[in-house]
C-alpha positions as CSV (number, residue, x, y, z in Angstrom):
1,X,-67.5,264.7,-40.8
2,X,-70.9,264.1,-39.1
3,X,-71.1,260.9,-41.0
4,X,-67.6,260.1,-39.4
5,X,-68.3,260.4,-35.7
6,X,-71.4,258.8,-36.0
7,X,-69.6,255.9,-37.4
8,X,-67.0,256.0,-35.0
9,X,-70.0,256.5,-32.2
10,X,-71.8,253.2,-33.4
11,X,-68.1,251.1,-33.5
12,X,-67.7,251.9,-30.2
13,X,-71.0,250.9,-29.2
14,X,-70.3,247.7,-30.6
15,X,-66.9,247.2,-28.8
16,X,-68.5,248.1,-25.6
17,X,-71.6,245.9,-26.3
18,X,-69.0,243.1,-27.2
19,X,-66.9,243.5,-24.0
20,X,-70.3,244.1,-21.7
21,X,-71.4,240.3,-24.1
22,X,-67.6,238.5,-23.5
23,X,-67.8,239.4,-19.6
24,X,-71.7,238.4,-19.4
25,X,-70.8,235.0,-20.8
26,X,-67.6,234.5,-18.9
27,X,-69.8,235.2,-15.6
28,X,-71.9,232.6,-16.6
29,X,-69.4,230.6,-18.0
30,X,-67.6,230.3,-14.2
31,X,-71.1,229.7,-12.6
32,X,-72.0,226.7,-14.4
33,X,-68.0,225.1,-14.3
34,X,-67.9,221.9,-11.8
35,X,-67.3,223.2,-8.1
36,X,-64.2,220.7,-6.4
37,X,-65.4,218.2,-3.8
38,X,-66.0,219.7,-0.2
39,X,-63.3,217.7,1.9
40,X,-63.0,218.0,5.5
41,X,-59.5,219.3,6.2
42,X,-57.4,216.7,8.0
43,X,-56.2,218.0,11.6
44,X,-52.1,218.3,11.9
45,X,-50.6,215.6,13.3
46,X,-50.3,215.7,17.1
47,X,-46.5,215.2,17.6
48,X,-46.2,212.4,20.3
49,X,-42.9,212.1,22.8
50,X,-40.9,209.0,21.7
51,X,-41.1,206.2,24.0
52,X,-38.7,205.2,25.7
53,X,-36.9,201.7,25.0
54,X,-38.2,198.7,27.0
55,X,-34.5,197.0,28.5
56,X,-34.7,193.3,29.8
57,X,-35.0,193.2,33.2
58,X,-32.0,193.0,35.8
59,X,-30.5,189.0,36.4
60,X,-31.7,187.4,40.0
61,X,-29.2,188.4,42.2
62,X,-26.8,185.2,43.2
63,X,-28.3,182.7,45.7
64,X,-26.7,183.6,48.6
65,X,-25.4,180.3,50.7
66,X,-27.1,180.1,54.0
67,X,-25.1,180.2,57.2
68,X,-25.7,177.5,59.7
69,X,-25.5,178.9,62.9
70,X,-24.5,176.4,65.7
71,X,-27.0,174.8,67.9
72,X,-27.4,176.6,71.3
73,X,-25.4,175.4,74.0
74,X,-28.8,174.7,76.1
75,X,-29.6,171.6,73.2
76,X,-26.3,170.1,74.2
77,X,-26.6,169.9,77.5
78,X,-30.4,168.7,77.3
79,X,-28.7,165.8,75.4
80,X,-26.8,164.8,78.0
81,X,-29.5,164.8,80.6
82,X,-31.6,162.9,78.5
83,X,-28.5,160.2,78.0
84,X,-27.6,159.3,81.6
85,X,-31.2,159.4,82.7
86,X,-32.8,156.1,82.5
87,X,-35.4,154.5,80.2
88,X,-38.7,156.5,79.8
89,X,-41.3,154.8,82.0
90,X,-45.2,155.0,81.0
91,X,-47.3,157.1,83.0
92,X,-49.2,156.1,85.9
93,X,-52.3,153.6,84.8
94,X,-51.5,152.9,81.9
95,X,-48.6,149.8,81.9
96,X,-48.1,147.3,79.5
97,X,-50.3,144.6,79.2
98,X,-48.8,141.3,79.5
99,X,-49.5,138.6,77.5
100,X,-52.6,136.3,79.2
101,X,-52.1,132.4,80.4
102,X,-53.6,130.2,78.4
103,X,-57.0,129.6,79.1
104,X,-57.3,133.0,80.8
105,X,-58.8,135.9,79.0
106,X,-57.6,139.7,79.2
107,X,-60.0,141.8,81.6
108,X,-59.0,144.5,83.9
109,X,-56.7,143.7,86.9
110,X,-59.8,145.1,89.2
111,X,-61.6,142.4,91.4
112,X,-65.2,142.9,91.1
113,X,-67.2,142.4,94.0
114,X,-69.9,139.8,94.5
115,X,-72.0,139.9,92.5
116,X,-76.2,138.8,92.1
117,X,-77.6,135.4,91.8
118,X,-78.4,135.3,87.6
119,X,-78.3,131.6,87.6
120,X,-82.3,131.5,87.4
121,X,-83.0,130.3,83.9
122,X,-86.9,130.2,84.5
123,X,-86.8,134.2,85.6
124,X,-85.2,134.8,81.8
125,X,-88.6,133.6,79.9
126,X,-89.9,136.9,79.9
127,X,-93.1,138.2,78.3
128,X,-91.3,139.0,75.2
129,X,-88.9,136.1,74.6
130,X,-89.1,134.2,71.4
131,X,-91.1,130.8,71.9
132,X,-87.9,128.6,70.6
133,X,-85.7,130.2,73.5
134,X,-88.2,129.5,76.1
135,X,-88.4,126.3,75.0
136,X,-85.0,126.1,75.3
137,X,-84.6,127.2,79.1
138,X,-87.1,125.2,79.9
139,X,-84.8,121.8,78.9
140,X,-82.0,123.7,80.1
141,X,-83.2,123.9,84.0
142,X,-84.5,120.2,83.8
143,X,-80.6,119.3,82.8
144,X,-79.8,121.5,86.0
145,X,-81.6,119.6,87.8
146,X,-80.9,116.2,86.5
147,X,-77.1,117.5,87.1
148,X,-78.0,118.3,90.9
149,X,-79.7,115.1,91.3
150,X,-76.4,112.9,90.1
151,X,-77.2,112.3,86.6
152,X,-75.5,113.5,84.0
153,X,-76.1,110.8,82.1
154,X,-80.0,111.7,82.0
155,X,-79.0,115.2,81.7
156,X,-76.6,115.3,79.1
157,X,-79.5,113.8,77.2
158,X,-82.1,116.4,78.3
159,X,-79.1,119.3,77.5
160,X,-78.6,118.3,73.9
161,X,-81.9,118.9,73.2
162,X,-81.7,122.8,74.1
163,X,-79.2,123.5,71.5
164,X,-81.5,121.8,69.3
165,X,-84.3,123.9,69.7
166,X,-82.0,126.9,70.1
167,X,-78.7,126.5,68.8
168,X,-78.1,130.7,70.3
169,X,-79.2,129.3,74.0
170,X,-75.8,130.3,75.8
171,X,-77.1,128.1,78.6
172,X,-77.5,125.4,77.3
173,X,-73.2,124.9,76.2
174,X,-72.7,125.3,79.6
175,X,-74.4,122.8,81.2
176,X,-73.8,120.4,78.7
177,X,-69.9,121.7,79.4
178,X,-71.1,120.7,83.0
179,X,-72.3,117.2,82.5
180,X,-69.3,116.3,80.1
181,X,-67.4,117.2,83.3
182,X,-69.4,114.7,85.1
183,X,-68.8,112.0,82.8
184,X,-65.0,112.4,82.6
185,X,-64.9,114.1,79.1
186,X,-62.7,117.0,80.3
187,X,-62.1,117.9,76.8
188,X,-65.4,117.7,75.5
189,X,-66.2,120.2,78.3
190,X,-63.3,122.6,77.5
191,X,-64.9,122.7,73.7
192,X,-68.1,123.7,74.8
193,X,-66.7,126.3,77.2
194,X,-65.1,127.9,74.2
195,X,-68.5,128.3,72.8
196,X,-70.7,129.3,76.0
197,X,-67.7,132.3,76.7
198,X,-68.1,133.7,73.5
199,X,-71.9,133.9,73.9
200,X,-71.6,135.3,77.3
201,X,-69.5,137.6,77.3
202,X,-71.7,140.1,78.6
203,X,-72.5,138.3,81.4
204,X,-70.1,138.7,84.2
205,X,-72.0,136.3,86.6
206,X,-72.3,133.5,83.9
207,X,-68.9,134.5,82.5
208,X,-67.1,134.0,86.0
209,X,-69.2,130.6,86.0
210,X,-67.5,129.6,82.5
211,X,-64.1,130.2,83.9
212,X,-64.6,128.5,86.9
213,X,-65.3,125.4,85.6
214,X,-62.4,125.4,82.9
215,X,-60.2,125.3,86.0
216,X,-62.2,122.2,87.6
217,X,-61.2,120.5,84.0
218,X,-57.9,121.8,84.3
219,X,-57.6,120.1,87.2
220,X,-58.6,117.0,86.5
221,X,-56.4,117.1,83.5
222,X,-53.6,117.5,85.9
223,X,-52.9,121.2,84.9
224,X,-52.9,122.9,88.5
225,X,-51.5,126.5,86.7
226,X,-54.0,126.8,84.1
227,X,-56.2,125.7,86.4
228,X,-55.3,128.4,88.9
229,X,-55.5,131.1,86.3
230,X,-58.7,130.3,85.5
231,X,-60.2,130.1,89.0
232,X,-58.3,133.7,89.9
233,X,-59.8,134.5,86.5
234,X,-63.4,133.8,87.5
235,X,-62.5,135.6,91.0
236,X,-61.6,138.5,89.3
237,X,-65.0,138.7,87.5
238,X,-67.2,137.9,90.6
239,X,-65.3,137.4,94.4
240,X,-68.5,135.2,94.9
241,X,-67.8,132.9,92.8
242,X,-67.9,129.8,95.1
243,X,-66.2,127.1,92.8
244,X,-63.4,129.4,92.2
245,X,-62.9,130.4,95.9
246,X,-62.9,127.0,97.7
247,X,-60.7,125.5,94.7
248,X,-58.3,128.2,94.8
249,X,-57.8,127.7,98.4
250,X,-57.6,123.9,98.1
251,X,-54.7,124.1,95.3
252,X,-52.8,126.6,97.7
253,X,-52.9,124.2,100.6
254,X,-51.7,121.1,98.5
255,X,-49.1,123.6,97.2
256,X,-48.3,124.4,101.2
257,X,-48.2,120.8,101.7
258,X,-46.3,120.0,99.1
259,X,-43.2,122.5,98.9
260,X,-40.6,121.6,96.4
């Protein structure tokens, strides 16, 4: 019987032994098995609202015709002022300017008064004045002179050398207009009076000089209304002028004495 239990005693040692062995190795078993992947858990979904459909925006609304309103009654009426009133007239100073004669330049309607003795040609050689020009003047006032003396033959020789030396000497085209005068050759002197009032225009003595004697050509060419526009024309410029005055008053006498 002893022999029994004991045997029974060591069997279930062994069981237990066997059970203690299976869980041992089953412990270690799990330990050494793969762990899963750590993954970070996803948040949930944040429901959002549903949008709202986009719709096409409204059509323009229909061009609306404008309404035109009558003109005021005050428009009308202004109309018919303006109709039987007469023609606009410019203001005060400032008319028209008429068309000049022939052989009379435009300049303003004012009458200048006398004005200074410039015909000195000697006083003009200044300090400063190129030597061809002085040269010039100096021929210039011996044709004068020749001029005043009853020679324009001489002279017209002596003048055509000023333009020579200087062919700018505004001078010197009018005295040579002067002795062509002298001689007869009214045309001649009209030419060079073209050329002497372009170059002196600046000058109102010389100027009213120029226009002066086209109306002593004028004259002799039988033209007494150029001529008189030109002498009123040199008036205007200088009421010295003593060519312009005496013939002025000598062509309104023999119109006087000669009515029509």
């Amino acid at each position: 019987m002893k022999n029994i239990s004991c045997s029974v005693n060591f069997f279930v040692q062994k069981i237990v032994l066997g059970v203690v062995a299976l869980g041992f190795v089953a412990a270690v078993t799990e330990s050494c098995a793969p762990r899963p992947p750590y993954r970070t858990p996803i948040p949930p979904a944040v429901s959002r609202p549903p949008e709202a459909p986009t719709l096409p925006p409204p059509p323009p609304p229909p061009a609306q015709e404008s309404v035109r309103q009558p003109l005021p009654q005050e428009s009308k009426i202004r109309e018919q002022d303006l109709k039987t009133k007469g023609p606009v007239t410019p203001p005060a100073g400032k008319e028209p300017s008429k068309a000049a004669n022939i052989g009379e330049t435009r300049t303003s309607p004012e009458t200048v008064g006398p004005l200074p003795d410039d015909s000195s040609l000697l006083a003009k050689i200044t300090p400063g004045i190129p030597p061809q020009r002085a040269a010039s003047l100096r021929l210039t006032e011996e044709g004068r002179k020749l001029l005043d003396a009853g020679d324009p033959g001489k002279a017209l020789s002596r003048l055509e050398k000023t333009i020579v030396v200087d062919s700018t000497n505004p001078y010197g085209y009018f005295f040579l207009a002067k002795a062509h005068y002298r001689l007869g050759r009214y045309k001649e002197s009209l030419n060079f009076l073209d050329v002497a009032e372009s170059r002196l225009s600046e000058e109102p003595f010389w100027l009213a000089e120029v226009h002066a004697l086209r109306g002593e050509n004028f004259r002799a060419l039988g033209m007494p209304q150029k001529a008189e526009a030109s002498y009123a024309q040199a008036l205007r410029l200088n009421s010295g002028n003593r060519t312009a005055m005496e013939a002025l008053s000598r062509l309104q006498a023999e119109g006087s004495s000669n009515p029509r």
